[in-house]
N, C-alpha and C positions, 0 to 999 in steps of 0.2 A: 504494500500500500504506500503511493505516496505523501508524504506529511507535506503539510502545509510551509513550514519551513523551508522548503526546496524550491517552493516558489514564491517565497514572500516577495523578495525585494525585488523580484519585478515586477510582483501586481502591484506593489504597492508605489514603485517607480512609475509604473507607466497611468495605475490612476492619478497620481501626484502633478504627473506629465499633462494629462489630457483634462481633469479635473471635472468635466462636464460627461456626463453619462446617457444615454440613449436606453430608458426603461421601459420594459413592457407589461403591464398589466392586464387583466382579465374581465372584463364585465361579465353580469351575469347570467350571460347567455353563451358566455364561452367564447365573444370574438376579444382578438388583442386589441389594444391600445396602447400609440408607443408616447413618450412626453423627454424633455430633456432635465435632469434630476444633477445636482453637484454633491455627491458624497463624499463623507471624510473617512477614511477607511482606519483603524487600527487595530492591534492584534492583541486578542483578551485573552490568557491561558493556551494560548499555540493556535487559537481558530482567530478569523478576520472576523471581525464586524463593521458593519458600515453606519452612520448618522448620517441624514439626512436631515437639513434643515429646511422645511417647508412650510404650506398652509394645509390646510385641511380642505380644501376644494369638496364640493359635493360629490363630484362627480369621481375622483379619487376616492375619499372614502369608501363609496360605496362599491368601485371595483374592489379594494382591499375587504370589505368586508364579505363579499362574495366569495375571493381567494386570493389569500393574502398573497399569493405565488408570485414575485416580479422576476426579470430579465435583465439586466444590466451589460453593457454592452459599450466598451470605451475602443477608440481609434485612431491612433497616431499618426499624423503625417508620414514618419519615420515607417511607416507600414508594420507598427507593432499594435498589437489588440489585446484588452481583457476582457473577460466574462466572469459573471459571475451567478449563479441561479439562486437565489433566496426563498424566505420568508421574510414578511415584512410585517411589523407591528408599530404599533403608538407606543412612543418612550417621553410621553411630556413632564418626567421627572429628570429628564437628562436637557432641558433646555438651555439652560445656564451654561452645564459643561459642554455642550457642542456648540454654542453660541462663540465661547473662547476657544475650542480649540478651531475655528476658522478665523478668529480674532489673530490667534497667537501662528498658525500656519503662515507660510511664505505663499506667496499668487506665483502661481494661476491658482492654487487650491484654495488659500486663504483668503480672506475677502471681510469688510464688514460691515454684515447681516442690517446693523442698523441704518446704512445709507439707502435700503430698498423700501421707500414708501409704505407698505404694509408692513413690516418691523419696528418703525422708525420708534414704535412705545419701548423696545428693549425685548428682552427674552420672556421676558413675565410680564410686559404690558397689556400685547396685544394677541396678533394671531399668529403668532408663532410658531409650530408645532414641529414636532422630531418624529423622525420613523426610523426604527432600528431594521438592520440587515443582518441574519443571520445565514449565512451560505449554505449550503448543501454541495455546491460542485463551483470550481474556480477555473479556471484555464486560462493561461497566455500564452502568447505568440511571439516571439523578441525577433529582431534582427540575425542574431545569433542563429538561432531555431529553423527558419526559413533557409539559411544561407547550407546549413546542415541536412537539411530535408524532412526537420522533426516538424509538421504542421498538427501544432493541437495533440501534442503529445506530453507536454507538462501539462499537468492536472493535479489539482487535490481535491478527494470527493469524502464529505464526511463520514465515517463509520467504515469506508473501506479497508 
């Protein structure tokens, strides 16, 4: 089984790198919907998890309540890619500390949350709301990998 470990630092390089994410969720009726999400990705006990600092859209909610199942899917000029398949849930007790760690991140990743109109009250103002990522299956692609002939061959899949 591959650990997570073996491909950290370059999922986490190349989310760091790309910082904007191409997400897919579910309504429910089973078609996708894709939207663009900025995740902050870091690694709890050897597994990734990802924050998301967003709003609560209706129309989001209601796909995640249907099936919390997203897609994540980042793109590099450089022709490097990650993926990552989750669950996704409400962590609005993590707003604070995801609010800072995109405060205290370097850009493209880092950014602050409170210069965007609907934040502008702070973490606990207004409508601020966090979605946790918990993976099931990660994959990257690096420059390295392609040039090798490994396409989609590093992987980390939980429980394998």
């Amino acid at each position: 089984m591959p650990s997570f470990e073996s491909i950290e630092a370059d999922f986490l390089r190349i989310t760091s790198e790309v910082a904007w994410a191409t997400v897919a969720t579910v309504d429910g009726e089973g078609r996708p919907r894709t939207r663009i999400l900025h995740p902050y990705w870091e690694v709890i006990d050897g597994r990734p998890v990802g924050w998301v600092g967003t709003s609560r859209s209706a129309l989001k909610t209601k796909h995640l309540a249907a099936n919390p199942h997203v897609s994540l899917a980042y793109w590099s000029p450089k022709q490097e890619t990650a993926h990552a398949e989750c669950r996704a849930s409400w962590a609005d007790d993590e707003r604070e500390r995801v609010w800072n760690l995109y405060l205290d991140a370097e850009p493209p990743l880092g950014y602050d949350p409170g210069k965007l109109a609907p934040w502008k009250d702070g973490p606990l103002g207004g409508v601020f709301s966090v979605l946790r990522l918990d993976p099931w299956r990660v994959m990257v692609l690096t420059n390295e990998d392609a040039a090798a002939g490994r396409f989609y061959q590093r992987y980390w899949r939980d429980g394998e």
